[in-house]
C-alpha positions as CSV (number, residue, x, y, z in Angstrom):
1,X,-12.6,-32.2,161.4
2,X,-9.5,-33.6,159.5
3,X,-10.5,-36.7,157.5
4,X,-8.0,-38.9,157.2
5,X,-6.5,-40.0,153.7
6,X,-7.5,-43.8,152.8
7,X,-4.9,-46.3,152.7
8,X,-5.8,-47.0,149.4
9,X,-5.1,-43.4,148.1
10,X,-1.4,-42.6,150.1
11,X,-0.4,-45.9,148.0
12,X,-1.4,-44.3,144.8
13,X,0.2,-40.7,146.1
14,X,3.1,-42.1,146.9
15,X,3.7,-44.0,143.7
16,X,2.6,-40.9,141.9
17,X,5.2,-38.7,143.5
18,X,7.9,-41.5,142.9
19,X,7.5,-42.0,139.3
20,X,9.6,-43.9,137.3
21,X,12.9,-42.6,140.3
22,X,14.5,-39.8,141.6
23,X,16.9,-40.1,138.7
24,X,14.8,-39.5,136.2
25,X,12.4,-36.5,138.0
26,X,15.5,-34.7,138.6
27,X,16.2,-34.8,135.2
28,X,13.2,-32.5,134.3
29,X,13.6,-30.4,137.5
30,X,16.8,-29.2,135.9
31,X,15.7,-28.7,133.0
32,X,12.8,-26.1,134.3
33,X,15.4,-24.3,136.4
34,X,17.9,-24.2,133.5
35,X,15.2,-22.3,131.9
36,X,13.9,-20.7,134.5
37,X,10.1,-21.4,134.2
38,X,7.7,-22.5,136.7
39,X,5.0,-24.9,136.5
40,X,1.8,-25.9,138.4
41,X,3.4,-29.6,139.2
42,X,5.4,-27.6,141.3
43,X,3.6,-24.7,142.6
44,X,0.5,-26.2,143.4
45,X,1.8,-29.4,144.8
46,X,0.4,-31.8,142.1
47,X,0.8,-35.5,143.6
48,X,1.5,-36.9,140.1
49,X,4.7,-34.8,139.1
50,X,6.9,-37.7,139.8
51,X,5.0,-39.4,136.8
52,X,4.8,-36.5,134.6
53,X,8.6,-35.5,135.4
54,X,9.7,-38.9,134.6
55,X,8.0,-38.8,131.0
56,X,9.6,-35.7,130.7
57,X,6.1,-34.0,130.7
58,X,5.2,-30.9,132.8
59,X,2.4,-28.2,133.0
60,X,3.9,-25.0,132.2
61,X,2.5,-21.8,134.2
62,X,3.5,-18.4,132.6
63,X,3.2,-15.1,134.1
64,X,4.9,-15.6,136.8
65,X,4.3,-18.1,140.2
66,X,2.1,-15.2,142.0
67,X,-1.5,-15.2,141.5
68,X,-4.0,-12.3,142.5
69,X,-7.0,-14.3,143.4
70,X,-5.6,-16.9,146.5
71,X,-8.0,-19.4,145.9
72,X,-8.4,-21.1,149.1
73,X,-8.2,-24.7,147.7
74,X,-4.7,-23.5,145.8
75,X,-1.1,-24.2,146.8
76,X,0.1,-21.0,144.3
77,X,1.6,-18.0,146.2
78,X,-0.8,-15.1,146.8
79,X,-0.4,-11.1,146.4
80,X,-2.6,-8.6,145.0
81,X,1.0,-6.9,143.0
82,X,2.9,-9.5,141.6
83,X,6.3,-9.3,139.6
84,X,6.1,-8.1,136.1
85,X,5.5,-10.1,133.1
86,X,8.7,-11.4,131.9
87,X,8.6,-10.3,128.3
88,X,11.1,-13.5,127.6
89,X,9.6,-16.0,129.1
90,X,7.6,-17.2,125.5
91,X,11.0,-17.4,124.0
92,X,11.9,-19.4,127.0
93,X,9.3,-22.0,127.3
94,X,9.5,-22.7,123.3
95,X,13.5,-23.7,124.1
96,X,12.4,-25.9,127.1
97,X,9.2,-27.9,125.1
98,X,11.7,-28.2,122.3
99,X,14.8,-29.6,124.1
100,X,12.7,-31.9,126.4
101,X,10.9,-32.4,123.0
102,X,7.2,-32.0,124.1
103,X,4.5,-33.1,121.3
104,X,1.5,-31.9,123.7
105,X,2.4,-28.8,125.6
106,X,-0.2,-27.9,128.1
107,X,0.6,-24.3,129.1
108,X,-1.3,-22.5,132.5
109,X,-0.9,-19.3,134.2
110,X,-1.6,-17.8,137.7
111,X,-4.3,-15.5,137.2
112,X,-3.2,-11.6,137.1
113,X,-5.8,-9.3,137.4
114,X,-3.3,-6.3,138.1
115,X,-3.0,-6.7,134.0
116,X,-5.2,-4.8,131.6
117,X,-6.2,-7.4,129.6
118,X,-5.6,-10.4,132.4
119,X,-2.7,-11.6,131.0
120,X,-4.4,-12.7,127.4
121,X,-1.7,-10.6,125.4
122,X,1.3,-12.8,126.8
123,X,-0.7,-15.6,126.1
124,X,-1.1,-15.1,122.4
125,X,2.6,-14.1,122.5
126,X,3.7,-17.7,124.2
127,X,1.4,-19.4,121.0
128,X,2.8,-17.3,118.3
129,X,6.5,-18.3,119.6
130,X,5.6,-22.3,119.7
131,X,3.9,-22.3,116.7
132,X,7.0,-20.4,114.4
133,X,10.0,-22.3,116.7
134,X,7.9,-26.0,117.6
135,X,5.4,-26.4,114.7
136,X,4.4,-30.1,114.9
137,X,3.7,-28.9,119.1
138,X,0.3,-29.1,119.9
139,X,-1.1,-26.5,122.3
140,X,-3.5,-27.0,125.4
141,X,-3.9,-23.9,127.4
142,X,-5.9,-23.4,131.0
143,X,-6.6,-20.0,130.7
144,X,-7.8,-18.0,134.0
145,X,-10.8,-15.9,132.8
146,X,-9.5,-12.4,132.1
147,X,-11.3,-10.7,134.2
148,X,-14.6,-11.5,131.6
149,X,-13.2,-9.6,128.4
150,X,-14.4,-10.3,125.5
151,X,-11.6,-8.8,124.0
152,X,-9.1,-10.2,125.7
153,X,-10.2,-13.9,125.2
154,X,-10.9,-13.1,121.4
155,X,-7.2,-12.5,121.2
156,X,-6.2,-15.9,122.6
157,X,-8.7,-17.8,121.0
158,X,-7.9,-16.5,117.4
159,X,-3.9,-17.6,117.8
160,X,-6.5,-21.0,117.3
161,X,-4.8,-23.7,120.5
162,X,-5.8,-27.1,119.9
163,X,-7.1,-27.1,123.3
164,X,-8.6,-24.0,125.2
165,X,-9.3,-25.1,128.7
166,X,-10.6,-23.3,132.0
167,X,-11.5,-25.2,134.9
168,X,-15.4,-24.1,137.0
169,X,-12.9,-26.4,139.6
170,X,-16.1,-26.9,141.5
171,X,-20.2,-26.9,142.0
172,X,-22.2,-23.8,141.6
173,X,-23.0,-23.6,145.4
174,X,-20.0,-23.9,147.0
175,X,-17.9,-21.5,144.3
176,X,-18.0,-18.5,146.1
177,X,-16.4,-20.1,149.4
178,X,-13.7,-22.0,147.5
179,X,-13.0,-19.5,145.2
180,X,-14.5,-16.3,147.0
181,X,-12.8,-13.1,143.8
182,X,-14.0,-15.8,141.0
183,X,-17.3,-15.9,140.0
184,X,-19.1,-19.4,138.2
185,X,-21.5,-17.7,135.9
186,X,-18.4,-15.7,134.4
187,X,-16.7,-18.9,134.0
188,X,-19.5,-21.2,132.2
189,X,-20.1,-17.9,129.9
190,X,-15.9,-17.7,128.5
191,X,-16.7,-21.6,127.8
192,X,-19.5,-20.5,125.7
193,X,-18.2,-17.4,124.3
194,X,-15.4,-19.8,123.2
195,X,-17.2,-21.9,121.3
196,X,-19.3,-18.8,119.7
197,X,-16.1,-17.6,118.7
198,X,-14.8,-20.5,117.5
199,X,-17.0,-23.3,117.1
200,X,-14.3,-26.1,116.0
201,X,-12.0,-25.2,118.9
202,X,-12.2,-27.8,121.8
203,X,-12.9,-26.9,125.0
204,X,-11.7,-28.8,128.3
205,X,-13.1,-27.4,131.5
206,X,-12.2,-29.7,135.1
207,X,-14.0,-30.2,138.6
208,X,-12.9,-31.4,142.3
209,X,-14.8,-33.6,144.0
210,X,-15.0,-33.9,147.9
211,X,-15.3,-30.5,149.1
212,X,-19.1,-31.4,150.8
213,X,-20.5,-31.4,146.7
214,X,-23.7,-33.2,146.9
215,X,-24.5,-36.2,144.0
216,X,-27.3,-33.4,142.3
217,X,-25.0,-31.0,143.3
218,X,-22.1,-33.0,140.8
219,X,-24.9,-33.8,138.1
220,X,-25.8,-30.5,138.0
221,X,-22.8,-29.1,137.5
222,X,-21.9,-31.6,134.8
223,X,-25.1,-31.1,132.7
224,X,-24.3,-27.3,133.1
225,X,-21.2,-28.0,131.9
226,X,-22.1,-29.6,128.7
227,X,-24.7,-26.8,127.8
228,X,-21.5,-24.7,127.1
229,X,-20.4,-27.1,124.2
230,X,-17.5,-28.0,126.1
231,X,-16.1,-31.7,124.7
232,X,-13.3,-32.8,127.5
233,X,-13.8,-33.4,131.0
234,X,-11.4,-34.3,134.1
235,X,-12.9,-34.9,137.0
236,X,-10.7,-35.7,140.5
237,X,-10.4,-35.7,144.1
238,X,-9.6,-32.7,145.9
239,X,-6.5,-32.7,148.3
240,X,-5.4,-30.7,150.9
241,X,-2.2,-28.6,149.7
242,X,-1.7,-27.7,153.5
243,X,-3.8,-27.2,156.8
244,X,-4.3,-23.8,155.8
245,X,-6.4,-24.5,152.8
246,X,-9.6,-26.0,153.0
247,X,-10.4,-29.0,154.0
248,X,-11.4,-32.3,152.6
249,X,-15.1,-33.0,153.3
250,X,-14.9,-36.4,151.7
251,X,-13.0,-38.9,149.8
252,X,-14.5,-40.5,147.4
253,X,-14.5,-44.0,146.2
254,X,-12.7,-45.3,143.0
255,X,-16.6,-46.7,141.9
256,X,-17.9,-43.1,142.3
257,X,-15.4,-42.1,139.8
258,X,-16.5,-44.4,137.7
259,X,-20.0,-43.4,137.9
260,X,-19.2,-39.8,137.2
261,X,-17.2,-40.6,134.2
262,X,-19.9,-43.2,132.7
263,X,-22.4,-40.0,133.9
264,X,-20.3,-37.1,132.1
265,X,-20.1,-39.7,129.1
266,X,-23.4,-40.3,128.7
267,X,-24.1,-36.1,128.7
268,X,-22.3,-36.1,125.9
269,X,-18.7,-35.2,127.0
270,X,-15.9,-36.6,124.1
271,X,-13.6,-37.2,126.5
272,X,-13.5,-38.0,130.0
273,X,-10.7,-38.7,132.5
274,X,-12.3,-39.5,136.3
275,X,-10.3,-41.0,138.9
276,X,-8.5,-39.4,142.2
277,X,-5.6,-38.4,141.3
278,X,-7.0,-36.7,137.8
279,X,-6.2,-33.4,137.4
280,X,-6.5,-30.9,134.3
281,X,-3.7,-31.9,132.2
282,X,-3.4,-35.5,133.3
283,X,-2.8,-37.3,130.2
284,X,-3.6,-34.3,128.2
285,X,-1.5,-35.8,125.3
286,X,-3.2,-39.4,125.5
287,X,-7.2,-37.8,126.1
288,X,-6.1,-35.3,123.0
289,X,-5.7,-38.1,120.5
290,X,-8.5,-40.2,121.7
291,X,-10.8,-36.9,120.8
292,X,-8.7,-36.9,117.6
């Protein structure tokens, strides 16, 4: 059964997707297509682009738009042989953060396991480029997991992002039916390897509630979560993309995402963003200097 979305919540969509006007979220579209590059606003149907565009802000998503995994909570476009990686598209991004003059550049990917090393070489290459071409840039990436190399996270995380993210996205026991070719243990254990590797580097990992998660189900999670080391937390309500995706179960209520915030605090968690529309990079540069 289709729940339908509170009143509440289409009025805070709907200003979402607005923004500040039309005027000023066409001004970033353009600038993405001038340069070509994708981002996860876009391709995953992010109900707060029209705020992010009109800030001038975006999440940028390298590799391509094409991901081999087809999540079944994800808006991305699905096939197990995507395009090749566009050996440019570092060079490009760098122009892009540094004409729309981005101080926090959170930078995603689809995931690519038709790659040797997942992806993780182009990755280093895009924080290379931004360092040497937008040095006062800081850099947030949501990595996908590489397949669970060792290797090929070692070479991201020694480029040394101020931010190395990757999202669990939701409870241990409903993982495998939300994300059936992903695998939760794998995903808890690059948090940990991360901070093992590096144990200055912050880590930023992010869950969805309202896919039928129970309250120990959420608390759970969350402690598990914090085991890893990890220090930022975003925790939102999962929408829809389309009626091909799953289902809500439930929407929650602003107060329960202010208990899980005060919860995640309280574990320990540095930083904490918890409200419905919250997704990984919202406010990534404002939660970044909080932790700072």
């Amino acid at each position: 059964m289709i729940q339908p979305t509170p009143n509440w919540l289409v009025g805070e969509i709907r200003h979402a997707k607005r923004g500040l006007g039309q005027d000023a979220v066409q001004r970033t579209t353009k600038l993405l297509d001038k340069f070509e590059l994708p981002t996860v606003c876009q391709e995953a149907r992010c109900p707060n682009r029209g705020v992010c565009f009109s800030n001038r802000t975006a999440t940028f998503m390298i590799l391509g738009d094409t991901c081999t995994r087809g999540c079944r909570f994800c808006a991305v476009k699905y096939n197990k042989f995507p395009a090749p990686v566009d050996e440019n598209e570092p060079e490009r991004l760098s122009l892009a953060i540094a004409e729309m003059d981005i101080r926090h550049a959170v930078i995603t990917s689809v995931t690519r396991d038709d790659l040797p090393d997942g992806g993780a070489g182009h990755y280093a290459k895009t924080v290379r480029t931004l360092r040497k071409n937008s040095p006062d840039t800081t850099i947030e990436l949501l990595i996908p997991d590489f397949g669970g190399s060792d290797e090929a996270l070692r070479s991201v995380v020694d480029e040394g992002p101020d931010i190395l993210a990757h999202n669990v996205d939701t409870v241990v026991r409903l993982h495998r039916k939300i994300k059936p070719r992903a695998n939760h243990d794998r995903s808890l254990t690059l948090l940990t390897r991360v901070k093992e590797m590096a144990p200055k580097m912050v880590t930023k990992s992010g869950v969805m509630l309202g896919l039928g998660e129970t309250a120990e189900d959420v608390a759970q999670e969350l402690t598990t979560l914090r085991d890893t080391g990890c220090n930022m937390l975003t925790l939102g309500q999962y929408l829809a993309p389309s009626l091909k995706h799953t289902a809500v179960v439930r929407f929650l209520e602003p107060a329960e995402f202010v208990f899980w915030g005060t919860f995640a605090r309280e574990l320990g968690f540095e930083s904490v963003a918890s409200g419905p529309l919250v997704r990984s990079s919202y406010n990534a540069s404002v939660f970044f200097k909080d932790l700072s």
